[in-house]
C-alpha positions as CSV (number, residue, x, y, z in Angstrom):
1,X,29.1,-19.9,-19.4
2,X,25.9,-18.0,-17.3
3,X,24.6,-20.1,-14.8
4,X,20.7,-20.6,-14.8
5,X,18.4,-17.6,-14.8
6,X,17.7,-16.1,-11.5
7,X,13.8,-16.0,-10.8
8,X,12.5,-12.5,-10.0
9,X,11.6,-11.8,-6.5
10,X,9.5,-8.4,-7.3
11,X,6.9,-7.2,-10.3
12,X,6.4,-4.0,-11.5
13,X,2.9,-3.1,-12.4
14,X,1.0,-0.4,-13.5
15,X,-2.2,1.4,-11.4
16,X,-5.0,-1.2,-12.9
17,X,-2.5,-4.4,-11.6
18,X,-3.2,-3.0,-8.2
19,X,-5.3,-4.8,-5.6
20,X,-5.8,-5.9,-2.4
21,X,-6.1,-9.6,-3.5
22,X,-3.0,-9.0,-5.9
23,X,-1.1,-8.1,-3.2
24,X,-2.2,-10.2,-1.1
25,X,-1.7,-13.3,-3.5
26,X,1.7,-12.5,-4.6
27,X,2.9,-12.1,-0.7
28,X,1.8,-15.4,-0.7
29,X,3.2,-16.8,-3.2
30,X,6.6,-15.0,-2.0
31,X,7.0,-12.4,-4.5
32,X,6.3,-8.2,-3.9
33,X,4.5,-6.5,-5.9
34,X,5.2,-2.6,-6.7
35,X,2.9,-0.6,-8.5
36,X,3.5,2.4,-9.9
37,X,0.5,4.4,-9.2
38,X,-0.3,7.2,-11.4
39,X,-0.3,10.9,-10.7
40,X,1.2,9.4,-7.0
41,X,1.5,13.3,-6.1
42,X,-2.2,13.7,-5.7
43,X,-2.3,11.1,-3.3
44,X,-3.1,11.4,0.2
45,X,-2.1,9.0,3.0
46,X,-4.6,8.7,6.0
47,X,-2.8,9.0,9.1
48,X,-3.5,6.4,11.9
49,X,-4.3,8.3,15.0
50,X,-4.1,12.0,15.9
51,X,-0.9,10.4,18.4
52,X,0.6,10.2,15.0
53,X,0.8,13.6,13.6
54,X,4.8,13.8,14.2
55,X,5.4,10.6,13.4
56,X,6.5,10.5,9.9
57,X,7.7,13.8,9.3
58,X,9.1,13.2,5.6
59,X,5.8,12.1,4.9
60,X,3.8,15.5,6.0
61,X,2.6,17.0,2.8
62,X,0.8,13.5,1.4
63,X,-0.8,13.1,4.8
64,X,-4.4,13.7,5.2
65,X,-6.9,13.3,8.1
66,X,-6.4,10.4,10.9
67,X,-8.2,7.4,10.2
68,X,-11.9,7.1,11.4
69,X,-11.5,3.9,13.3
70,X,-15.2,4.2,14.9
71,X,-16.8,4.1,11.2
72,X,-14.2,1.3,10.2
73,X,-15.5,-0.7,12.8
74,X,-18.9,-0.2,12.9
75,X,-19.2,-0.8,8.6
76,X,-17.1,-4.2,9.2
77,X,-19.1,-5.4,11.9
78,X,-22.2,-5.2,9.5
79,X,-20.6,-7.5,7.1
């Protein structure tokens, strides 16, 4: 006889189910959330600091430019 049903720990979603707030809420709520994001091969990952550029080395062709920390700062400040 099964025992009772095992509750998931992880949803799969497509590229509209993703958000900030969705991930946000289903950390939360202790659950991940992995999207699949379509065409993921034209997607570019900003790097964090030019310190960074050997970093992650498997990662090099979806790398673009280091993040622009100054302009981060100065657009949340004006929130």
């Amino acid at each position: 006889m099964p025992g009772p049903p095992t509750p998931p720990d992880c949803f799969a979603i497509d590229s509209h189910g993703q958000s900030e707030i969705g991930f946000g809420l289903t950390r939360l709520l202790g659950y991940g959330l992995l999207p699949r994001i379509k065409q993921i091969n034209k997607v570019k990952l900003y790097r964090p600091g030019r310190e960074d550029e050997d970093t992650y080395e498997l990662l090099a062709d979806a790398m673009a430019r280091p993040l622009r920390w100054d302009v981060i700062s100065t657009y949340r400040q004006n929130r």
